[in-house]
C-alpha positions, 0 to 999 in steps of 0.5 A, spaced: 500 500 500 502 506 498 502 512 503 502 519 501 506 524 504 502 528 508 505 535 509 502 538 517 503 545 518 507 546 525 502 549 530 501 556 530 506 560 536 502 563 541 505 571 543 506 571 550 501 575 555 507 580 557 509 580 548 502 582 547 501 588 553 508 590 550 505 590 542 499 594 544 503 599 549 507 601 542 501 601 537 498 608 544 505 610 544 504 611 536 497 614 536 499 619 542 505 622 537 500 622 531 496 626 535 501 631 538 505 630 532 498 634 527 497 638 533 503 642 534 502 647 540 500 641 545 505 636 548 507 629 551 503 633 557 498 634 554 497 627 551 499 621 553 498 613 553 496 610 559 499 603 562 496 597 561 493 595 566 489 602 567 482 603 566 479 607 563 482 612 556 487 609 552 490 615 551 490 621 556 488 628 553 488 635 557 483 640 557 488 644 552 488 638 547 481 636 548 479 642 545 482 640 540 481 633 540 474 631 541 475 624 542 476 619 546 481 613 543 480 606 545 487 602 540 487 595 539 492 591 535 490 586 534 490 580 529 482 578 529 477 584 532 469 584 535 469 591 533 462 591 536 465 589 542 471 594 542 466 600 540 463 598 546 469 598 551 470 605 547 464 609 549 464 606 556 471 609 557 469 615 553 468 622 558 461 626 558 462 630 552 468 625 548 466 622 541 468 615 542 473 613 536 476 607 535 484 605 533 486 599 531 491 596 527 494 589 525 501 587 524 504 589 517 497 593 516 494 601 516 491 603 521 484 605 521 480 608 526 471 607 527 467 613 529 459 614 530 457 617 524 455 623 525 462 625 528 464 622 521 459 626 517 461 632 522 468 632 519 465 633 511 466 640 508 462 642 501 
C-alpha cells in the first residue's frame, strides 16, 4: 500500500501575555505622537498613553488638547477584532462630552480608526 506524504503545518506560536501588553503599549505610544505630532502647540503633557493595566482612556488628553481633540481613543492591535465589542469598551471609557473613536491596527497593516457617524459626517466640508 502506498502512503502519501502528508505535509502538517507546525502549530501556530502563541505571543506571550507580557509580548502582547508590550505590542499594544507601542501601537498608544504611536497614536499619542500622531496626535501631538498634527497638533503642534500641545505636548507629551498634554497627551499621553496610559499603562496597561489602567482603566479607563487609552490615551490621556488635557483640557488644552481636548479642545482640540474631541475624542476619546480606545487602540487595539490586534490580529482578529469584535469591533462591536471594542466600540463598546470605547464609549464606556469615553468622558461626558468625548466622541468615542476607535484605533486599531494589525501587524504589517494601516491603521484605521471607527467613529459614530455623525462625528464622521461632522468632519465633511462642501
Amino acid at each position: 500500500m502506498d502512503e502519501e506524504a502528508v505535509e502538517v503545518a507546525p502549530p501556530k506560536k502563541r505571543m506571550r501575555p507580557q509580548s502582547c501588553k508590550s505590542k499594544g503599549r507601542r501601537f498608544q505610544q504611536q497614536i499619542a505622537a500622531s496626535i501631538t505630532q498634527r497638533f503642534p502647540a500641545l505636548t507629551s503633557d498634554d497627551v499621553w498613553s496610559t499603562s496597561m493595566g489602567c482603566g479607563g482612556e487609552d490615551i490621556r488628553l488635557s483640557t488644552a488638547a481636548r479642545l482640540k481633540f474631541p475624542y476619546s481613543v480606545e487602540c487595539k492591535n490586534v490580529e482578529k477584532i469584535n469591533v462591536w465589542q471594542c466600540l463598546e469598551q470605547a464609549q464606556a471609557n469615553a468622558p461626558e462630552g468625548a466622541t468615542p473613536c476607535l484605533a486599531f491596527t494589525r501587524n504589517r497593516s494601516p491603521t484605521y480608526a471607527v467613529l459614530p457617524w455623525d462625528a464622521f459626517m461632522a468632519l465633511q466640508r462642501d
